[in-house]
N, CA, C and O atoms as a printed pandas DataFrame, in Angstrom:
     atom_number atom_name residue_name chain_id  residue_number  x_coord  y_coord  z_coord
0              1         N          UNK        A               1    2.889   -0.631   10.606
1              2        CA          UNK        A               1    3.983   -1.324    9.965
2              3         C          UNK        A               1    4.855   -0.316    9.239
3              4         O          UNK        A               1    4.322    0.572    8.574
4              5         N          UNK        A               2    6.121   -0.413    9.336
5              6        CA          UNK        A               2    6.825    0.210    8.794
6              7         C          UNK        A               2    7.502   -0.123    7.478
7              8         O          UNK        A               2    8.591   -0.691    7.401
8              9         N          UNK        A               3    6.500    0.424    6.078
9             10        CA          UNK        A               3    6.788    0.352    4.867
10            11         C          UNK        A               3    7.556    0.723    4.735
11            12         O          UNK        A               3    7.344    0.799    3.525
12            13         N          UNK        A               4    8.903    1.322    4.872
13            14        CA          UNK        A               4   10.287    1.769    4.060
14            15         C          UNK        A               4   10.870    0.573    4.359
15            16         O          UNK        A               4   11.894    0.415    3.695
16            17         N          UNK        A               5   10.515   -0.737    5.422
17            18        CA          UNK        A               5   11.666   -1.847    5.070
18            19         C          UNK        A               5   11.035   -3.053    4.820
19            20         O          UNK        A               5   11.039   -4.050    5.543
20            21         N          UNK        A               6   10.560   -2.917    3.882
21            22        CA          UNK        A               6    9.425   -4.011    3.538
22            23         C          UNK        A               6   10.675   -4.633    2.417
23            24         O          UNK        A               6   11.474   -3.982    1.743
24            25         N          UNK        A               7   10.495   -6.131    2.513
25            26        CA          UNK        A               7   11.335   -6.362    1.111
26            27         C          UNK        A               7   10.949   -7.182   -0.202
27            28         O          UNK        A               7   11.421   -8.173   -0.759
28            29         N          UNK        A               8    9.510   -6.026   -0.532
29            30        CA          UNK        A               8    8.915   -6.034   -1.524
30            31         C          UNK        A               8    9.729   -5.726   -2.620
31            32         O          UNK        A               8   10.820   -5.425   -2.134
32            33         N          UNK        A               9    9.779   -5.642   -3.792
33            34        CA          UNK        A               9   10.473   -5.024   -4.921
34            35         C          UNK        A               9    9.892   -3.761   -5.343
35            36         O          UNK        A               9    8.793   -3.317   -5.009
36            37         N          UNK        A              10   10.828   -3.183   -6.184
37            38        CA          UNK        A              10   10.047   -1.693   -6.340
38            39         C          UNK        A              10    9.820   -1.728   -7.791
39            40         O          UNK        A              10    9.402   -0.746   -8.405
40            41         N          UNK        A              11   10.114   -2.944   -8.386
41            42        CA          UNK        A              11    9.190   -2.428   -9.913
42            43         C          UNK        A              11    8.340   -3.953   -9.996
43            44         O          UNK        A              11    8.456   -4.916   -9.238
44            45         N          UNK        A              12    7.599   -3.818  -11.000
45            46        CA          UNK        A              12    7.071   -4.747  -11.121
46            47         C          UNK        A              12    7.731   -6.230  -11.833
47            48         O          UNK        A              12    8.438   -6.263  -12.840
48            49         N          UNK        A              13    7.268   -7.460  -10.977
49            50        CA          UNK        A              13    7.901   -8.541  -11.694
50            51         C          UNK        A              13    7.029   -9.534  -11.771
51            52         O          UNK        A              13    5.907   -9.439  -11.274
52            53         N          UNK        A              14    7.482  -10.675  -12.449
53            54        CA          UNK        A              14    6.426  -11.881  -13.278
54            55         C          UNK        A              14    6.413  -13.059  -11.959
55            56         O          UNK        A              14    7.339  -13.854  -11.798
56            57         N          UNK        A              15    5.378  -13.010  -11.206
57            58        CA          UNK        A              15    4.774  -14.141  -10.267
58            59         C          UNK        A              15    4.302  -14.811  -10.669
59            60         O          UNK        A              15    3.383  -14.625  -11.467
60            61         N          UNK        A              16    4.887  -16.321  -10.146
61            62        CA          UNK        A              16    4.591  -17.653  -10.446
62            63         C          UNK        A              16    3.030  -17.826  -10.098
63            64         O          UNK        A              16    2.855  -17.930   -8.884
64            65         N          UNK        A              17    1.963  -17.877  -10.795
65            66        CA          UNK        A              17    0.276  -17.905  -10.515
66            67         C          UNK        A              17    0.030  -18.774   -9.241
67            68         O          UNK        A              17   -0.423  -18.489   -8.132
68            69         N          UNK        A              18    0.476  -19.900   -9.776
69            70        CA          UNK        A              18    0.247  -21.232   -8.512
70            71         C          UNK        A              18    0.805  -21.138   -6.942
71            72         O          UNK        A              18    0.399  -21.639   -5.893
72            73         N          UNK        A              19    1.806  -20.356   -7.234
73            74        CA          UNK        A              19    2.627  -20.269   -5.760
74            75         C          UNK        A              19    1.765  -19.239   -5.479
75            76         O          UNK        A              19    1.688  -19.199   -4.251
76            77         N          UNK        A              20    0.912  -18.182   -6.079
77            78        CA          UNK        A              20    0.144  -17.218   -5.245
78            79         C          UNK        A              20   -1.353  -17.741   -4.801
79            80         O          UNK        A              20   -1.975  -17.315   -3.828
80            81         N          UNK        A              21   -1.763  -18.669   -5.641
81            82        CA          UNK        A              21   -2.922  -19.363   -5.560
82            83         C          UNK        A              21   -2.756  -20.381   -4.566
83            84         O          UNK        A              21   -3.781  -20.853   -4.075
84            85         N          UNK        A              22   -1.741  -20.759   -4.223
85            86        CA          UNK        A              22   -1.510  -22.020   -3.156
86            87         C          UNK        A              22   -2.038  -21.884   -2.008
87            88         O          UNK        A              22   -2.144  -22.873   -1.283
88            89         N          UNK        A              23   -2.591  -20.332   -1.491
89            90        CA          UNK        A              23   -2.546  -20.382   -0.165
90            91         C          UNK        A              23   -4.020  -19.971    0.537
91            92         O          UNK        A              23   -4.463  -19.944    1.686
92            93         N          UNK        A              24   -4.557  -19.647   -0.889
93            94        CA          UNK        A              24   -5.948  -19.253   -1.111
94            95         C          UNK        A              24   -6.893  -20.238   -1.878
95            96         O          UNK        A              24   -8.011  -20.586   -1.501
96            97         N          UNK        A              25   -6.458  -20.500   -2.649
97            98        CA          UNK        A              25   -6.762  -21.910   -3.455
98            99         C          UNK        A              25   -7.638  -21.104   -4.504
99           100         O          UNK        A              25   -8.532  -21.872   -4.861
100          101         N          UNK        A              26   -7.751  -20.000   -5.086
101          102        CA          UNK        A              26   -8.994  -19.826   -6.424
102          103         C          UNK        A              26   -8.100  -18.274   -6.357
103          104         O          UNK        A              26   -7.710  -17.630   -5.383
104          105         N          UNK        A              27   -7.978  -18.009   -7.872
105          106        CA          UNK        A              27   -6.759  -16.488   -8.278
106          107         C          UNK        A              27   -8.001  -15.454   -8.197
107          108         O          UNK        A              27   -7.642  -14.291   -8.014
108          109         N          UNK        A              28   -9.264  -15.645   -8.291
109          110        CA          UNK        A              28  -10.564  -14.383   -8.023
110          111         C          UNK        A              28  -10.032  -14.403   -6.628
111          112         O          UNK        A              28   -9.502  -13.320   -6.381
112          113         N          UNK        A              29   -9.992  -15.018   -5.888
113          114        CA          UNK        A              29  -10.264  -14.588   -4.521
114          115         C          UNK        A              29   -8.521  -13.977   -4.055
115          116         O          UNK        A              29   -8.390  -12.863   -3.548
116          117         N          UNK        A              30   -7.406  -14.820   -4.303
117          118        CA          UNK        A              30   -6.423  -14.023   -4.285
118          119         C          UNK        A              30   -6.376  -12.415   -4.508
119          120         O          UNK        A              30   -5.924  -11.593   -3.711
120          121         N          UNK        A              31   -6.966  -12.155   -5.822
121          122        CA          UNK        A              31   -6.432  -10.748   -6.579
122          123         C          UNK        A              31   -7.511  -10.351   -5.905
123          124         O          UNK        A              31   -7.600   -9.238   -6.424
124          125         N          UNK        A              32   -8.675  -10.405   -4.922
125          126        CA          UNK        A              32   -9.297   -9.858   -4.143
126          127         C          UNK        A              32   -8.910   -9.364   -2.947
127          128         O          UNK        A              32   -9.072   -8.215   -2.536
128          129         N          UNK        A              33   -8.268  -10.491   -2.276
129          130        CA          UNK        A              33   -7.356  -10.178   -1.059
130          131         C          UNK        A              33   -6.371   -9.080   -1.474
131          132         O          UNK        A              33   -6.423   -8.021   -0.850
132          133         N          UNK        A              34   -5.361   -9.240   -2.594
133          134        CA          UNK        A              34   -3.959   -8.287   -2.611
134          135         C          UNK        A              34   -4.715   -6.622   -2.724
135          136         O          UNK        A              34   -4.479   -5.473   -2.350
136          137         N          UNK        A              35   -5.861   -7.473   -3.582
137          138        CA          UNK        A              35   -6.706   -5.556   -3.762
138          139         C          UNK        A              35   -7.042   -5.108   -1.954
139          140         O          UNK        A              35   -6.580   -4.132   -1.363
140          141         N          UNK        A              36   -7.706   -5.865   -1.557
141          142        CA          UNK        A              36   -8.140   -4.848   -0.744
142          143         C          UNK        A              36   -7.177   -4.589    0.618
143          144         O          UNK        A              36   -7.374   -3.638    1.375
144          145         N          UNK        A              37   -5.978   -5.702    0.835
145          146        CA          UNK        A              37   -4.733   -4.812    1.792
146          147         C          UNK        A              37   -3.902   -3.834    1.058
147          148         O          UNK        A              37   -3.219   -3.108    1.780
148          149         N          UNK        A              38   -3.774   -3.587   -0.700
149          150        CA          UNK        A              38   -3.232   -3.183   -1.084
150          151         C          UNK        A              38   -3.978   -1.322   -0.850
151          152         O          UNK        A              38   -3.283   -0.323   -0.668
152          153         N          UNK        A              39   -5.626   -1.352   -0.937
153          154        CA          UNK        A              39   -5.843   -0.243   -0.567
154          155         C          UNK        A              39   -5.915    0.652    1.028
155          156         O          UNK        A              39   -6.112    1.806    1.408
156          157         N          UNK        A              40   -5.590   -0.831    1.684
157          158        CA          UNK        A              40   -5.363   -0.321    3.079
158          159         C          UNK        A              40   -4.105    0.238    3.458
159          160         O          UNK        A              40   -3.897    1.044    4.365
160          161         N          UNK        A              41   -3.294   -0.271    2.673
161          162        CA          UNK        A              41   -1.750    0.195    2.666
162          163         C          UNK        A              41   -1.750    1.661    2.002
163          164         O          UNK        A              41   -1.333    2.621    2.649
164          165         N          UNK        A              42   -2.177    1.786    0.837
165          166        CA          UNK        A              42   -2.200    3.127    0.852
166          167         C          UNK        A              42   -2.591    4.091    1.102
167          168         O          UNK        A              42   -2.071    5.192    0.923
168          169         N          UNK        A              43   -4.030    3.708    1.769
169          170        CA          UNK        A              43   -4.556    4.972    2.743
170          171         C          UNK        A              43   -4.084    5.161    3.623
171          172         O          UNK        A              43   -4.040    6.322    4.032
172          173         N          UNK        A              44   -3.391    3.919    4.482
173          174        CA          UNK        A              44   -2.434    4.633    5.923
174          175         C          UNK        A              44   -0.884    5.196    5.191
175          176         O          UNK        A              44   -0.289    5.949    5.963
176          177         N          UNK        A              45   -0.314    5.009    4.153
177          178        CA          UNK        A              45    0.785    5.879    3.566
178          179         C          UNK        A              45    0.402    7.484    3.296
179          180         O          UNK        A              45    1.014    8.521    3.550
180          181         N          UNK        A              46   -1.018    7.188    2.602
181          182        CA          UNK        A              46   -1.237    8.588    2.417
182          183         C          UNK        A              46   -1.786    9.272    3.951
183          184         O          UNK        A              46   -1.566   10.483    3.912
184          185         N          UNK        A              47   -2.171    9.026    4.746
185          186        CA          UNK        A              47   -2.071    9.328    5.889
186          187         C          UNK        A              47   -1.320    9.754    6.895
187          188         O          UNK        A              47   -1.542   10.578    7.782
188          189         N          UNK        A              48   -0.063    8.843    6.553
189          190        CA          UNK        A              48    0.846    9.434    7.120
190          191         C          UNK        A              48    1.732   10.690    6.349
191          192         O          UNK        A              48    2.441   11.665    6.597
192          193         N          UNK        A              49    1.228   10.025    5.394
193          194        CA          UNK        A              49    2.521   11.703    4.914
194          195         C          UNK        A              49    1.729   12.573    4.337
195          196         O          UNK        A              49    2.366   13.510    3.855
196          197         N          UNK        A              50   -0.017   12.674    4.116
197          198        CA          UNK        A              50   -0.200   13.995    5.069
198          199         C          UNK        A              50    0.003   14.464    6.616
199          200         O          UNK        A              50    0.032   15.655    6.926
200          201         N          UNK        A              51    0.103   13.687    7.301
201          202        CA          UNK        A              51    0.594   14.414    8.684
202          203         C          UNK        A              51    2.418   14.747    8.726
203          204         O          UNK        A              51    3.038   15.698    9.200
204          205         N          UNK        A              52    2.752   13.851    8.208
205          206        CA          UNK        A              52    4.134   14.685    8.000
206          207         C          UNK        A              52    4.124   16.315    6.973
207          208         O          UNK        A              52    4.945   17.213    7.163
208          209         N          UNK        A              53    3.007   16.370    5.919
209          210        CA          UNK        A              53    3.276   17.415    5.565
210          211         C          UNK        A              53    2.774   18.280    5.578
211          212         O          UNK        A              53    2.793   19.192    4.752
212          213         N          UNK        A              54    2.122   18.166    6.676
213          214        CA          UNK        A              54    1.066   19.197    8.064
214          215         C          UNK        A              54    1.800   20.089    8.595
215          216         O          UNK        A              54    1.425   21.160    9.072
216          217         N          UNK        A              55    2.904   19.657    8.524
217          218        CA          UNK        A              55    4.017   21.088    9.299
218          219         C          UNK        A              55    3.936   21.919    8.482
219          220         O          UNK        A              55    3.658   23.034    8.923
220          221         N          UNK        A              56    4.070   21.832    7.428
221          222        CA          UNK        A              56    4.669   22.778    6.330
222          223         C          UNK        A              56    3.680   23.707    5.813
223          224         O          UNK        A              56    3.857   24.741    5.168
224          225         N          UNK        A              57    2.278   22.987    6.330
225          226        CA          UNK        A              57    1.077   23.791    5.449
226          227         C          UNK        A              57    1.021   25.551    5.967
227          228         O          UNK        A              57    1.339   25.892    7.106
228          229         N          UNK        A              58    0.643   26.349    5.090
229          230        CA          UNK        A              58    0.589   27.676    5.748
230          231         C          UNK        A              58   -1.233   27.937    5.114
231          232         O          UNK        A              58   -1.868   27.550    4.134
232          233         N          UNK        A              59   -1.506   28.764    6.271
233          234        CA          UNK        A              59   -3.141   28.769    6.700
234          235         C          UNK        A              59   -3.141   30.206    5.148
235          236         O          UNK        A              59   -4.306   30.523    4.910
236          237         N          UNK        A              60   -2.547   30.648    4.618
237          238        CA          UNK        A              60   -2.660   31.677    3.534
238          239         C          UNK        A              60   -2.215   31.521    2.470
239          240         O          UNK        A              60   -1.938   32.392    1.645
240          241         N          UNK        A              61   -2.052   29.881    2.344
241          242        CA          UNK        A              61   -1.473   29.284    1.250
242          243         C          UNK        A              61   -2.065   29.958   -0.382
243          244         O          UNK        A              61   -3.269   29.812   -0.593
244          245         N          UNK        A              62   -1.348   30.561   -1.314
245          246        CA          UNK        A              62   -2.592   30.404   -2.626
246          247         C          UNK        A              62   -1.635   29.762   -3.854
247          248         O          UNK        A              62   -0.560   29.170   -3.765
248          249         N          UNK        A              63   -2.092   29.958   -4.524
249          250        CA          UNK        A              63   -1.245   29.548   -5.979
250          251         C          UNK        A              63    0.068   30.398   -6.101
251          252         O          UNK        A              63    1.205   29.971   -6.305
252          253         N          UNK        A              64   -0.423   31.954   -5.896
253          254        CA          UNK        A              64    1.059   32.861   -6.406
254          255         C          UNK        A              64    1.871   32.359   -5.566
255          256         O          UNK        A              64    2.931   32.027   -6.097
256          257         N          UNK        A              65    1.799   32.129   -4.261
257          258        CA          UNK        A              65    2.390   31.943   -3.121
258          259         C          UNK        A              65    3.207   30.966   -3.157
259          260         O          UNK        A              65    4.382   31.054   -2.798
260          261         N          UNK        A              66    2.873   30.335   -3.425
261          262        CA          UNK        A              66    3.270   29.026   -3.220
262          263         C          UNK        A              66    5.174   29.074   -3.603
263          264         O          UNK        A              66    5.638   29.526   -4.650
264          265         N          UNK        A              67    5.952   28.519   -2.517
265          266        CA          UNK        A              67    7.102   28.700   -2.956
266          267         C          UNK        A              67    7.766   26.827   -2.113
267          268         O          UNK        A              67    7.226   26.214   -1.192
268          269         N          UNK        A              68    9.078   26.422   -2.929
269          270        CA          UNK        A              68    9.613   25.372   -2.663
270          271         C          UNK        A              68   10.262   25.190   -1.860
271          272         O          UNK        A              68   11.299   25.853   -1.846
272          273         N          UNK        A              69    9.983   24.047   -0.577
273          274        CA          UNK        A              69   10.764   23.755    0.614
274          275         C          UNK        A              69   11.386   22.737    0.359
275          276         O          UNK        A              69   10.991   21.919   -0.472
276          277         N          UNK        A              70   12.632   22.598    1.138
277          278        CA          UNK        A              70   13.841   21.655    0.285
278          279         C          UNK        A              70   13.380   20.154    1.282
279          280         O          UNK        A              70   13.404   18.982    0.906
280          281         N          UNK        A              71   12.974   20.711    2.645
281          282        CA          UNK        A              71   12.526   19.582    3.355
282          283         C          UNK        A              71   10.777   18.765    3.235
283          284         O          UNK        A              71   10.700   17.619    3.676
284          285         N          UNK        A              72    9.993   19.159    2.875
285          286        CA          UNK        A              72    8.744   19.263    1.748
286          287         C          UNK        A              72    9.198   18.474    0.680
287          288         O          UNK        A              72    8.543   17.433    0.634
288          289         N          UNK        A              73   10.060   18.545   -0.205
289          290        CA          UNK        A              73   10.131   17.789   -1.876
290          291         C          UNK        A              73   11.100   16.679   -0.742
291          292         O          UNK        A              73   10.766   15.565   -1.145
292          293         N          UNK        A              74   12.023   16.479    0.347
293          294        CA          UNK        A              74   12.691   15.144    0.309
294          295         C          UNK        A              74   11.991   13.746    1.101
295          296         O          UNK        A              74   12.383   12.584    1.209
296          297         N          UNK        A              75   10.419   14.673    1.725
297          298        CA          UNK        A              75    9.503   13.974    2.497
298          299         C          UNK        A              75    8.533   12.778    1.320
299          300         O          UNK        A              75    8.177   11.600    1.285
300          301         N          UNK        A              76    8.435   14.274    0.337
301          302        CA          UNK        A              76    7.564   13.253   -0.860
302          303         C          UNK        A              76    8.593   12.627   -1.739
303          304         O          UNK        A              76    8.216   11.712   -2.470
304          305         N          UNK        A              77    9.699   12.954   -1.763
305          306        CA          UNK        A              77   10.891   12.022   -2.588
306          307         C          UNK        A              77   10.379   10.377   -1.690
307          308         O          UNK        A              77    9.807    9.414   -2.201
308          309         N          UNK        A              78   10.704   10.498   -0.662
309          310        CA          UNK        A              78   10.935    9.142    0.347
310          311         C          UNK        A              78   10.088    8.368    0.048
311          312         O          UNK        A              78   10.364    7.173   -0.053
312          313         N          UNK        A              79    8.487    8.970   -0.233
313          314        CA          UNK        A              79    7.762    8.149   -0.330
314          315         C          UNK        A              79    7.468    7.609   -2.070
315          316         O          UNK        A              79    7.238    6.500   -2.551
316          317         N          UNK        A              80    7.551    8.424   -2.426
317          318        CA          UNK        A              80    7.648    8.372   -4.255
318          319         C          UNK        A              80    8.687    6.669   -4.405
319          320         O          UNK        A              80    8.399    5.827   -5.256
320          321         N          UNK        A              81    9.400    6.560   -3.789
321          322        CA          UNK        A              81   10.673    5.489   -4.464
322          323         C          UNK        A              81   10.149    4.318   -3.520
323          324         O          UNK        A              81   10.904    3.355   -3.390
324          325         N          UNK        A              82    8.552    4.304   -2.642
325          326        CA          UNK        A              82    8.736    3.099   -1.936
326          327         C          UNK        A              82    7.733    2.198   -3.334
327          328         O          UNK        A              82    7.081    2.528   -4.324
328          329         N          UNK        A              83    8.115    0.995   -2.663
329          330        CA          UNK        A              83    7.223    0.216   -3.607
330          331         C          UNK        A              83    5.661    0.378   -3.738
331          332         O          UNK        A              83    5.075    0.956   -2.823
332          333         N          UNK        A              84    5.328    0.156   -4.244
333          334        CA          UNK        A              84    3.532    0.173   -4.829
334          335         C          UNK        A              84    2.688   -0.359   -3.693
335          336         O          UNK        A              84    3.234   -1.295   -3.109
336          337         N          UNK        A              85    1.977   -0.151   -3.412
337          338        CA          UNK        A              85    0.941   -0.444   -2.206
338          339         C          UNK        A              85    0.482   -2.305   -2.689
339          340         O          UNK        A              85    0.337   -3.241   -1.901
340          341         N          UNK        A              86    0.355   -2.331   -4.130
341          342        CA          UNK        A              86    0.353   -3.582   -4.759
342          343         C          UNK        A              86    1.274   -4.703   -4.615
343          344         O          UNK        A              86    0.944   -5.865   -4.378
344          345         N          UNK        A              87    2.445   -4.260   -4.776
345          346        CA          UNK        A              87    3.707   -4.980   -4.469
346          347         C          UNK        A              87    4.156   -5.174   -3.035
347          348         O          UNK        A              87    5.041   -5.926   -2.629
348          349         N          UNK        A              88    3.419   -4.397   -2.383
349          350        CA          UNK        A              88    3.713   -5.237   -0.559
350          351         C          UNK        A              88    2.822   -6.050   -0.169
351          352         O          UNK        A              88    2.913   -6.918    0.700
352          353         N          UNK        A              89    1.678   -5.682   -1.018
353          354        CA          UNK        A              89    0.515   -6.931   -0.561
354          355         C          UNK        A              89    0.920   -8.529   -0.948
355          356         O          UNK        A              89    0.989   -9.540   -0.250
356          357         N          UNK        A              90    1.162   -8.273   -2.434
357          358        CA          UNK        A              90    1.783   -9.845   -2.736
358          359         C          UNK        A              90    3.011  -10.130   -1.961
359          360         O          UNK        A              90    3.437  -11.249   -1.676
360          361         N          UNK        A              91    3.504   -9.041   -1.667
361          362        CA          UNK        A              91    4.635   -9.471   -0.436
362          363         C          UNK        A              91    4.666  -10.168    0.806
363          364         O          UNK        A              91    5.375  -11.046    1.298
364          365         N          UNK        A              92    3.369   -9.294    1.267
365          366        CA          UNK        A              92    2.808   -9.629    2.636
366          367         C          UNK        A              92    2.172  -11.545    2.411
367          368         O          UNK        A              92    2.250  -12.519    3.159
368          369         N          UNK        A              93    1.694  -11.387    1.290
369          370        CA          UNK        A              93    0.915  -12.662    0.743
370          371         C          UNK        A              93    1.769  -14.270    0.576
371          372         O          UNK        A              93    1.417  -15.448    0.631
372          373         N          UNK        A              94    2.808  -13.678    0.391
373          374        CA          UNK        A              94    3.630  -14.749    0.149
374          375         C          UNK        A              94    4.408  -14.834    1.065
375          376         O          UNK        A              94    4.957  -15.933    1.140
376          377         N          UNK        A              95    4.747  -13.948    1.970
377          378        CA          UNK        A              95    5.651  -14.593    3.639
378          379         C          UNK        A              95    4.809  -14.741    4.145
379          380         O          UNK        A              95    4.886  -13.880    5.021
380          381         N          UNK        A              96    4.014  -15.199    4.276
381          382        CA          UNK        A              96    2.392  -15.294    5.051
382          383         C          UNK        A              96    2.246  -14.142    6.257
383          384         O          UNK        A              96    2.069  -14.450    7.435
384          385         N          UNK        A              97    2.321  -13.131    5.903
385          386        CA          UNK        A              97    2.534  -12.153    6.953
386          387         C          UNK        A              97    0.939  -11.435    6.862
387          388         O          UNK        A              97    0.676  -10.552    7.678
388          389         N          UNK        A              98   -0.075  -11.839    5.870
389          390        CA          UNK        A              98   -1.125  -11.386    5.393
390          391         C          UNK        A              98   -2.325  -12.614    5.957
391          392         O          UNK        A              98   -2.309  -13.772    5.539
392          393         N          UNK        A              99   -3.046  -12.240    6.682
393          394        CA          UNK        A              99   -3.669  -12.750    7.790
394          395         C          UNK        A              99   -5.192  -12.216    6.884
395          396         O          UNK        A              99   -5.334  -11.025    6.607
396          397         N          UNK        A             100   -6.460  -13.468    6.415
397          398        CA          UNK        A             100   -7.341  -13.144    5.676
398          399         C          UNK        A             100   -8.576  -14.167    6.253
399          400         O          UNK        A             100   -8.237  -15.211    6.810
400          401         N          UNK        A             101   -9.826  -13.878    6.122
401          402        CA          UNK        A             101  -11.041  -14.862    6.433
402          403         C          UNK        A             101  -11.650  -15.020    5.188
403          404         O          UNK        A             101  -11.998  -14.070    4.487
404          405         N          UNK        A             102  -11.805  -16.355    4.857
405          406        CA          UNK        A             102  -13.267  -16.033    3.635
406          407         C          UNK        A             102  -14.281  -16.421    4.227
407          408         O          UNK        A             102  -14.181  -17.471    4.862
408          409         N          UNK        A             103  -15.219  -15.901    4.214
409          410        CA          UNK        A             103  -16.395  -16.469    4.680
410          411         C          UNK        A             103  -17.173  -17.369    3.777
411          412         O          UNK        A             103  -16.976  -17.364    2.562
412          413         N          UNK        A             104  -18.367  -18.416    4.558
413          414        CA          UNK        A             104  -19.040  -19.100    3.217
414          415         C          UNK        A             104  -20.159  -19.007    3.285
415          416         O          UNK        A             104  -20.826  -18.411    4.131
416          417         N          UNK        A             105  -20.599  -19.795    2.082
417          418        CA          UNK        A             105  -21.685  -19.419    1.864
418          419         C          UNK        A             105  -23.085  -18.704    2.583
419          420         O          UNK        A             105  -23.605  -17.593    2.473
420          421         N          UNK        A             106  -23.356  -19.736    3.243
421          422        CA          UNK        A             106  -24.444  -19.595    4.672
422          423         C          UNK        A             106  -23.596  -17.845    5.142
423          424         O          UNK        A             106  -24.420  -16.970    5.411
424          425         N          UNK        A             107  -22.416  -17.513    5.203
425          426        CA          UNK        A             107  -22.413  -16.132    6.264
426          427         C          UNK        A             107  -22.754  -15.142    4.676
427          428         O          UNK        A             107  -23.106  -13.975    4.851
428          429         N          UNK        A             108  -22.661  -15.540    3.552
429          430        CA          UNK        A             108  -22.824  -14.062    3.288
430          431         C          UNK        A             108  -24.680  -14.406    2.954
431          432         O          UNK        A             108  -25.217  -13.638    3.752
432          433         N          UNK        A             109  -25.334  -14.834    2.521
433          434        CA          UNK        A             109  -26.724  -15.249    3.131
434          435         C          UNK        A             109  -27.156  -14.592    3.692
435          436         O          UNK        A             109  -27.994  -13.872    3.149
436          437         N          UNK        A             110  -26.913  -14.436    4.925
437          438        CA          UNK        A             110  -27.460  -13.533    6.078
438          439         C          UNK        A             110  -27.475  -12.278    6.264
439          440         O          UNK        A             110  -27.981  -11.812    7.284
């Protein structure tokens, strides 16, 4: 999925409880769901932009060394200004674009 056109918000704002609970029916199990696509979202962000900034790495890299690439700081700019890995989940959550199972009782049992 392509997070730069998500039309999540980029700061944080005040959600109506019930309209997020409506679709899950109990706010434990909601703020369970947003947690755990919210950490899936950011491991494939951080994923990807370590491989974008795989080009740049040099195999003799050290501290003195280290000097500033103008294309390097506008790769991590891009991603710095997207919204919160948090804020696309309730995003995803509320266009119903967020696809979830609960299981019951009897499956976790087993």
């Amino acid at each position: 999925m392509d997070y730069k056109k998500t039309k999540a918000p980029k700061t944080t704002i005040t959600r109506d409880l019930n309209q997020l609970t409506e679709k899950v029916g109990n706010v434990y199990e909601t703020v369970a769901i947003i947690g755990k696509r919210s950490n899936q979202i950011a491991s494939s962000l951080k994923k990807e932009l370590d491989t974008k900034l795989q080009d740049f790495a040099m195999p003799q890299d050290t501290l003195d060394d280290t000097f500033e690439n103008r294309e390097q700081i506008e790769i991590s700019r891009s991603y710095e200004i997207l919204p919160k890995p948090t804020l696309i989940a309730t995003q995803e959550l509320l266009d119903d674009e967020l696809v979830f199972r609960i299981g019951s009782k009897d499956d976790q049992l087993k």
